[in-house]
C-alpha positions in Angstrom: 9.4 -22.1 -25.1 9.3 -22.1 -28.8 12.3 -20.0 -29.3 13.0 -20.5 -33.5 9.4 -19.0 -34.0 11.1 -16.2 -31.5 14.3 -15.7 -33.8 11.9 -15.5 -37.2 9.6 -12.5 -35.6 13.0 -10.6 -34.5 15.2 -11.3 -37.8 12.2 -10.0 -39.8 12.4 -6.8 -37.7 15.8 -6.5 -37.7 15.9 -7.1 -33.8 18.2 -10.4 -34.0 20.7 -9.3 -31.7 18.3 -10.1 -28.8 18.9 -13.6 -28.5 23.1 -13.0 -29.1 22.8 -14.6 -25.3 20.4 -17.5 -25.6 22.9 -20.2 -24.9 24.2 -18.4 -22.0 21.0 -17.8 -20.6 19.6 -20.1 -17.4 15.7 -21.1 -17.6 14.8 -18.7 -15.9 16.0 -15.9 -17.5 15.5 -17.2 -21.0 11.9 -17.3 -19.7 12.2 -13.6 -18.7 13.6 -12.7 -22.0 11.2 -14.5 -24.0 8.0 -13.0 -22.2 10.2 -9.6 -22.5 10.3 -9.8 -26.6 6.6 -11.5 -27.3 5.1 -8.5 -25.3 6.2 -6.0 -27.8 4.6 -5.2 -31.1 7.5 -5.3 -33.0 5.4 -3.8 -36.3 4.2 -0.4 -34.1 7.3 -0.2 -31.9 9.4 0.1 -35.5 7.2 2.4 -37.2 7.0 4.9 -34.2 10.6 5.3 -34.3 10.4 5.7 -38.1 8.1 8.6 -37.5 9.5 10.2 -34.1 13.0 10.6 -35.8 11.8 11.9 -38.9 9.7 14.1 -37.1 12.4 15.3 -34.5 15.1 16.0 -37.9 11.7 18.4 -39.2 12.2 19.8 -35.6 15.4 21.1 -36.3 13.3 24.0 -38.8 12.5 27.2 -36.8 8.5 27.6 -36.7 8.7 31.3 -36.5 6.7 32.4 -39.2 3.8 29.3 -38.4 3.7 31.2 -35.1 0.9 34.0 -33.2 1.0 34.9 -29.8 -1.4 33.6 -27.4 -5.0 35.8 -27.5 -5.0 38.4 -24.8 -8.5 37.7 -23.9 -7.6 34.0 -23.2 -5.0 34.9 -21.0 -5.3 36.5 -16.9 -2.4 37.3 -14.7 -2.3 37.4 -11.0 -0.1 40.5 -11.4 -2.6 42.3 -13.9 -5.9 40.6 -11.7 -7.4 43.1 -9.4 -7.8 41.8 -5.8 -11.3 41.5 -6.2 -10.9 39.3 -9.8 -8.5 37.1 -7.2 -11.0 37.0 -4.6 -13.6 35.9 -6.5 -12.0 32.9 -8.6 -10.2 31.5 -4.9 -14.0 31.5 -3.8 -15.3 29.2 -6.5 -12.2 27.1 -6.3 -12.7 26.6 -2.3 -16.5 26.4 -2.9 -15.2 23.1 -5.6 -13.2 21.4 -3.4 -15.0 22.0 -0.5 -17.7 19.9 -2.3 -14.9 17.3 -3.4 -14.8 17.8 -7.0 -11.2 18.7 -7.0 -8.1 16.1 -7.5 -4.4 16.8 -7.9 -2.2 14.4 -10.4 1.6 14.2 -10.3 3.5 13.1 -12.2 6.3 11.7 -10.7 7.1 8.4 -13.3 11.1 9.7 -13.6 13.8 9.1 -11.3 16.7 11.4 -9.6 19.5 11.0 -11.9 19.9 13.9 -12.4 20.1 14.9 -9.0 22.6 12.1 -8.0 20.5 10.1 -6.9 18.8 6.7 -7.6 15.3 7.0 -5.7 12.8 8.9 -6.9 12.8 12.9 -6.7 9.9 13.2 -4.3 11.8 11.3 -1.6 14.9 13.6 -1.6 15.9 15.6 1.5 16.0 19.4 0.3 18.1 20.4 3.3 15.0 22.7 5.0 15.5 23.4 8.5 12.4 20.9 8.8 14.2 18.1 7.2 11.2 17.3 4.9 10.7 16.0 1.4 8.8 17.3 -1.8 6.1 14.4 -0.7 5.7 15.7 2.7 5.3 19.4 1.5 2.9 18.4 -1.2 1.2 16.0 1.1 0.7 19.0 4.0 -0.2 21.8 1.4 -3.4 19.2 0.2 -4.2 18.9 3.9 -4.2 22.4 4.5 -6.5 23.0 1.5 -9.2 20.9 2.5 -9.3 22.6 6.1 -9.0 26.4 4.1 -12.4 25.1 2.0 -14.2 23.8 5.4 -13.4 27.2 6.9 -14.8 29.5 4.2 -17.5 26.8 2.5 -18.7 25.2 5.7 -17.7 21.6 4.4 -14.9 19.3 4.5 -14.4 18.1 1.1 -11.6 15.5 -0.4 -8.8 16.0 -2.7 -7.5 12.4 -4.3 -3.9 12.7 -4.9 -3.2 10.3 -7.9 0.7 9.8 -8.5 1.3 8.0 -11.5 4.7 6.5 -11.1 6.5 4.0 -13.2 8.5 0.8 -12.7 11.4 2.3 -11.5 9.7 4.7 -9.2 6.4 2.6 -8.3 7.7 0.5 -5.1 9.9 2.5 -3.7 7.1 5.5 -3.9 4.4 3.3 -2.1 7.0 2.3 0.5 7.9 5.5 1.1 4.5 6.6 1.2 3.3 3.6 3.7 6.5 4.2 6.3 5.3 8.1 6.5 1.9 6.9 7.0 0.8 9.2 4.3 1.8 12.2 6.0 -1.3 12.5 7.4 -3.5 12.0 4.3 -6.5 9.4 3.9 -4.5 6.3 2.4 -8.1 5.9 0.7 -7.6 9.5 -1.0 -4.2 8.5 -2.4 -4.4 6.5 -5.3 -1.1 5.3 -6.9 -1.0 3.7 -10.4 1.7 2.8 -13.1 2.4 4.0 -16.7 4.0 2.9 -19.0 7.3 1.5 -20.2 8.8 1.2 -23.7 12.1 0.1 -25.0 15.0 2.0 -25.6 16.9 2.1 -29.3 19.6 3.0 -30.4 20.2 5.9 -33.1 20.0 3.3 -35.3 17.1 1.4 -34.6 17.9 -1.3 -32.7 16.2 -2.3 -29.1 18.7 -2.0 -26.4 19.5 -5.0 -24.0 19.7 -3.8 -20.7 20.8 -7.3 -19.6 21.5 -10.6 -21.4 18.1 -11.6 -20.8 16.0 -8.1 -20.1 15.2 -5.6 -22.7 15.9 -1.9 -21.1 13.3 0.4 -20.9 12.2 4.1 -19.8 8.5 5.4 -18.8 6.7 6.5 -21.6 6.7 10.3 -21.3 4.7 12.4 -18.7 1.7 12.5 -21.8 2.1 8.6 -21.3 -0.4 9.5 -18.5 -3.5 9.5 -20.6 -3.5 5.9 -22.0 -2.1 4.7 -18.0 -5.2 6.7 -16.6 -7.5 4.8 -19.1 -5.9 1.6 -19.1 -5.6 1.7 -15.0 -9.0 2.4 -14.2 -8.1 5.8 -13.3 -10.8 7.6 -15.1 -13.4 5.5 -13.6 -12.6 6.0 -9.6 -12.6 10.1 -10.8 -16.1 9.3 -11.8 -17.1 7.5 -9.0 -15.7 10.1 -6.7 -17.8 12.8 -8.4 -14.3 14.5 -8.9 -15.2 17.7 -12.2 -11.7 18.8 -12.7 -8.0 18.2 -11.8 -4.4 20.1 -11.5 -1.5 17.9 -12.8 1.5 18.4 -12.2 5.3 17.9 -12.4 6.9 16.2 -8.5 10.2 18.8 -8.4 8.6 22.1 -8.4 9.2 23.0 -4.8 6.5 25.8 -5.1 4.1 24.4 -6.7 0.0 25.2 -4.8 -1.4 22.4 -5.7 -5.1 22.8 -6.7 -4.8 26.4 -6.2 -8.0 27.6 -5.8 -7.7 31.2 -7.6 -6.5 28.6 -10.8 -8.9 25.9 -10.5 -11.6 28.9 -9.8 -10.3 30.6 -13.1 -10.8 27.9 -15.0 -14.0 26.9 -14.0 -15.8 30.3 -14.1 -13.9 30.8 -17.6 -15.9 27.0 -19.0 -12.4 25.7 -19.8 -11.9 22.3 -20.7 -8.2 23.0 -20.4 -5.6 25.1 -19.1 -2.3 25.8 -18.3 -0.3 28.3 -15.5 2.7 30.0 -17.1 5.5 32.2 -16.1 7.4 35.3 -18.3 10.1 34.6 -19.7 13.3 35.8 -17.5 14.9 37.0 -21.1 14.0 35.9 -24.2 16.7 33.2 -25.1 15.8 31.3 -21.7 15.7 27.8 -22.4 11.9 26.8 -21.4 9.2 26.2 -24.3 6.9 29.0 -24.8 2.7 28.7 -24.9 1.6 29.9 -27.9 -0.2 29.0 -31.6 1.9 27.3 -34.1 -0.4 26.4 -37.5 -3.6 27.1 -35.9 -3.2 25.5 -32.9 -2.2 25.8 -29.2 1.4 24.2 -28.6 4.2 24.5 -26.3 7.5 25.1 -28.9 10.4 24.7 -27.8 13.1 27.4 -27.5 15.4 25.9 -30.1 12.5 26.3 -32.6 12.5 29.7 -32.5 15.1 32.6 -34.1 16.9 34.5 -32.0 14.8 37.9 -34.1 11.0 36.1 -33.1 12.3 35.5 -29.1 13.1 39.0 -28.9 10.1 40.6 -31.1 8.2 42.7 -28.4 4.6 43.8 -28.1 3.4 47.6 -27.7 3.8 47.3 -23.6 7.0 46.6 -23.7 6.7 42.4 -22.9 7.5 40.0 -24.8 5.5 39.1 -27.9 6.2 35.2 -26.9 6.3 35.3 -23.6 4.4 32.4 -21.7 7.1 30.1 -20.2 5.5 26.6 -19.4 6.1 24.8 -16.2 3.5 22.1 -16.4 1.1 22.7 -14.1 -2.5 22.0 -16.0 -5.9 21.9 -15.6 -8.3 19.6 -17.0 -11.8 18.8 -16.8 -13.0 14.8 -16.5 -15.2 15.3 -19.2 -12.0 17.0 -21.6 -10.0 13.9 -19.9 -12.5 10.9 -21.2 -12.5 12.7 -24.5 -8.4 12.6 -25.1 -8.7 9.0 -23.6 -11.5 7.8 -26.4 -10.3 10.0 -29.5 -7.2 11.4 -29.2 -4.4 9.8 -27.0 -3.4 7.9 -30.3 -2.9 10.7 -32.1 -0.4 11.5 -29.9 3.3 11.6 -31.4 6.1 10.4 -29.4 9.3 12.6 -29.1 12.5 11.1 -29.3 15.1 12.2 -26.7 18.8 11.3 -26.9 20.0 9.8 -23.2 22.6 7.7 -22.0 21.3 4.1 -21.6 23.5 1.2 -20.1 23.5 -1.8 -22.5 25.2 -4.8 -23.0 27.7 -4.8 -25.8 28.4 -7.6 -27.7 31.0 -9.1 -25.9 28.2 -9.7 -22.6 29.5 -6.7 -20.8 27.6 -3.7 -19.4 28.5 -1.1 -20.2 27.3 2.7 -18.5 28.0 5.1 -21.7 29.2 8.8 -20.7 28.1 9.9 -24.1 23.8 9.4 -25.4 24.3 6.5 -27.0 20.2 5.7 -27.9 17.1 7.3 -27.8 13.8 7.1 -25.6 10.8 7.6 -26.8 8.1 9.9 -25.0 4.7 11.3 -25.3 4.4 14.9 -23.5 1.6 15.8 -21.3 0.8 19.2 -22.9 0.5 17.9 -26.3 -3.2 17.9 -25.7 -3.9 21.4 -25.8 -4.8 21.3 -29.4 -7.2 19.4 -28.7 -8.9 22.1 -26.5 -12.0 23.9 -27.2 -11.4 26.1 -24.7 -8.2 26.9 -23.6 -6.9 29.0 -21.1 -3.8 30.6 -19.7 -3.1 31.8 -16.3 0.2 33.7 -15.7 1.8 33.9 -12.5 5.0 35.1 -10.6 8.1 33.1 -10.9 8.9 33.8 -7.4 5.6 32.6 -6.1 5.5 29.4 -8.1 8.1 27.8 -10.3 11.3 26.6 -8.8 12.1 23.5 -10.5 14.6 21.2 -9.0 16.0 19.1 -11.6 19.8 18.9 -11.5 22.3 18.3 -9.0 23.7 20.1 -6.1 27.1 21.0 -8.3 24.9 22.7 -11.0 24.5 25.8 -11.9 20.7 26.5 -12.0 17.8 24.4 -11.1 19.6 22.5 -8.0 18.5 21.6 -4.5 20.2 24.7 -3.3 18.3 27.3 -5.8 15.0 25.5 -4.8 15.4 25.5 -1.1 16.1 29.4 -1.3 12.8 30.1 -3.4 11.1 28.3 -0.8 13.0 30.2 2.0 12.5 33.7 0.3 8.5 33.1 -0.3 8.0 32.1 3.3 10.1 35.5 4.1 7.7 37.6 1.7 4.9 35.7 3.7 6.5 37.2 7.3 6.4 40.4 5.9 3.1 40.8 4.5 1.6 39.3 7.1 3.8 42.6 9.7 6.2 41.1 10.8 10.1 42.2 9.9 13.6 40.5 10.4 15.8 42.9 12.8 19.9 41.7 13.2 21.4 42.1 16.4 21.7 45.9 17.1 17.8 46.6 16.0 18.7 47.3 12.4 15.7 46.1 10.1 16.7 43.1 7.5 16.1 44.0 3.7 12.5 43.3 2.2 14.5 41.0 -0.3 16.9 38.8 1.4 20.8 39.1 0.3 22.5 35.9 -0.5 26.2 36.0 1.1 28.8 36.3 -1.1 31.2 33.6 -2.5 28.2 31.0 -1.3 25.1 29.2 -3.2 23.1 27.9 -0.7 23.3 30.1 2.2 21.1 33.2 2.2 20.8 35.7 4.9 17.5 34.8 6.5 16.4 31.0 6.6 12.6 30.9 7.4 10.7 27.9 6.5 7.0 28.1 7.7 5.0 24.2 7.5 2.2 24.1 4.9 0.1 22.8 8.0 0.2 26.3 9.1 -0.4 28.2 5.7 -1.2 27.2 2.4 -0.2 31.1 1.0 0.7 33.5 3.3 -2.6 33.5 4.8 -2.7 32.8 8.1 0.8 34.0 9.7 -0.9 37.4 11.2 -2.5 34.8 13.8 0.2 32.7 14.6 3.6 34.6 14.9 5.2 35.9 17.9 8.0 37.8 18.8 11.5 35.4 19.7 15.1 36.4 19.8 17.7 33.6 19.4 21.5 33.7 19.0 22.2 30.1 18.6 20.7 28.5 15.9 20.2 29.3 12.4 16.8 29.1 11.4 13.7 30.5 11.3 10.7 27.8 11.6 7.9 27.8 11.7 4.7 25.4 12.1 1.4 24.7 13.0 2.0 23.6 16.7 4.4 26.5 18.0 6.0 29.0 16.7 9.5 28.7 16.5 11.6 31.7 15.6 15.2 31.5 14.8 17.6 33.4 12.7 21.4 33.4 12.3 23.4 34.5 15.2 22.8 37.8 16.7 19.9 38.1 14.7 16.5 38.1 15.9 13.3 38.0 14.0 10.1 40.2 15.3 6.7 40.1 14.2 4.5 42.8 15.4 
């Protein structure tokens, strides 16, 4: 190893402080290091920080009066859809994946730190009554699709699930995966692939050391998934597959329908290239980015770039003028996907986002820092809509199909509990419409909207999970449910070999 050409290339980037530890070092590791360092381009790694920072100070500037509001006519709601609009766009999303031209992608590159947790999100245990993970529900809901399309279309098509993961999550997702024995899905159909991984730096400038001898790093970004599906061979095995379009997707959404086929039916009929499902706003300081035109083109801006005054301007209905919360779920066509991957994924600029990275300080120590102490720098998925000739929006309800679970179980918003009861209160909703009611103990009917207990987070009045093997919406419950009393357990559950009814003591549940 030819370390004093090493030290030249780092001092002229400023980046010295990487070999402090040579000396130290065994051969091994000094063989580590130095693989770690010549794989970076030092020149583009330093001029994309120049540029994200600069760009994130700019960022700081409200963007209210470079804003419009997203066209009306680009724009359909399930709320504002008629059943027959519904109807008709779930039939040409069956009829699509019935003939296999439908994927799903998640994105599931980040860890659960947030949650506590050092595995990756999709493995954690939300505390159902069924005991099962994000995987397993996402896993079941794709199964249950492809049976729904063979029912209605008269052919059982394939979805590919491809989960781009990252260093940190990439093993420990394929184990998981191969132990569960892909929860019933083709291991053929389930394509896993990395993206990746760029150093962290310091406010300053300078590359972290996550070890003496190992340079610390972070996934790319969730829009680092455009040069990984190019670079991985991604894009080719869609083409082989004759897959047309694909949802992508974020992994701790506990509601999300993947490949929904009233969405992926939308988008289709509409010609769009892309598209993305948004929610209203629950009041108009809520802190999720908004989908809307900033300087001509379609963006997601964040809430911090908008005045107090422009998040509360309303339109003549009485909604509000910027309105369409994002939670990254997207459409995209192969074709619009082998476009961003040939002309545009460079264009791409990289946010910088201040975290707290471990490093090792100057005296050899690690340290864990309990203030952000560097940045990472990411590309975000969505920053491909301007790129969009035609690009649509598809609003739907918040209850239905955003609960995000992001933070952990002592938060305030967003936790495992807050998720868990979405899920809960859906598959209640589901019961009802499909005539059946809750009744406690003395024959008294349970409220349409189930009560959360006072003084508690997590424990609602009704607990009713039903398994996506049964239903992939609501749709099949009228054919399955019976009528069960129970007084000792606390759950109602049920799936697609019996039907298991259970609600809190002295409670029964009754479905006509």
């Amino acid at each position: 190893m030819e370390v004093e050409a090493l030290r030249t290339t780092v001092a002229e980037f400023g980046q010295e402080h990487l070999l402090d530890f040579w000396d130290e070092l065994s051969d091994d590791q000094r063989q580590h290091l130095h693989s770690d360092i010549s794989s970076l381009d030092l020149h583009d790694l330093t001029s994309v920080f120049e540029r994200s920072t600069q760009s994130s100070e700019k960022s700081t500037t409200k963007k209210d009066d470079r804003l419009e509001p997203f066209p009306e006519d680009m724009i359909a709601a399930v709320a504002r859809s008629t059943p027959e609009q519904l109807d008709e766009w779930r039939s040409v999303g069956l009829e699509l994946v019935s003939e296999g031209h439908v994927a799903v992608l998640l994105l599931a590159g980040g860890q659960g730190t947030r949650l506590g947790v050092d595995y990756p999100k999709g493995m954690y245990d939300v505390g159902l009554p069924s005991g099962k993970t994000l995987y397993q529900l996402q896993a079941e809901r794709i199964k249950k699709l492809e049976e729904l399309a063979e029912e209605r279309k008269g052919r059982r098509g394939k979805i590919t699930w491809y989960i781009m993961t990252s260093d940190h999550t990439g093993g420990k997702t394929k184990e998981f995966f191969s132990c569960h024995n892909y929860f019933g899905l083709d291991s053929s159909d389930v394509v896993m692939f990395e993206q990746a991984m760029r150093p962290c730096m310091t406010f300053d400038g300078k590359i972290i050391l996550d070890e003496k001898w190992k340079i610390a790093r972070a996934p790319d970004g969730n829009g680092g998934l455009y040069r990984a599906v190019g670079q991985n061979g991604i894009l080719d095995d869609m083409k082989k597959r004759g897959i047309k379009c694909m949802h992508i997707y974020g992994v701790d959404n506990i509601l999300v329908k993947l490949a929904d086929p009233v969405f992926m039916g939308y988008c289709y009929s509409r010609g769009a290239d892309c598209a993305a499902k948004v929610v209203q706003k629950s009041f108009p300081t809520e802190a999720v980015g908004v989908v809307c035109k900033c300087d001509g083109k379609y963006q997601v801006v964040e809430y911090s770039e908008i005045t107090i005054e422009t998040a509360q301007k309303r339109g003549l209905d009485g909604r509000l003028t910027f309105n369409a919360g994002n939670i990254c779920n997207h459409y995209l066509t192969v074709q619009f996907l082998e476009e961003l991957i040939r002309e545009h994924e460079p264009k791409l600029k990289h946010h910088v986002a201040k975290k707290k990275i471990p490093y090792v300080d100057k005296l050899g120590r690690r340290i864990s820092p309990e203030q952000p102490n560097g940045f990472k720098l990411e590309k975000f998925v969505f920053d491909v809509f301007q790129f969009a000739s035609n690009f649509q929006l598809f609003e739907v309800l918040r209850e239905d199909e955003f609960s995000p679970m992001k933070n952990s179980p002592t938060a305030e918003k967003d936790t495992p509990a807050t998720a868990r009861s979405a899920l809960m209160n859906l598959h209640y909703r589901y019961i009802l419409q499909a005539g059946g009611s809750f009744r406690d103990g003395v024959g008294q009917v349970l409220p349409l909207i189930p009560l959360r207990r006072s003084n508690s987070q997590s424990v609602f009045e009704v607990e009713c999970e039903i398994s996506p093997l049964l239903s992939y919406a609501g749709e099949r419950e009228r054919h399955h449910t019976q009528t069960h009393t129970h007084t000792n357990t606390m759950s109602c559950l049920l799936n697609s070999v019996n039907c298991l009814c259970c609600v809190c003591p002295s409670w029964r549940y009754v479905c006509n």
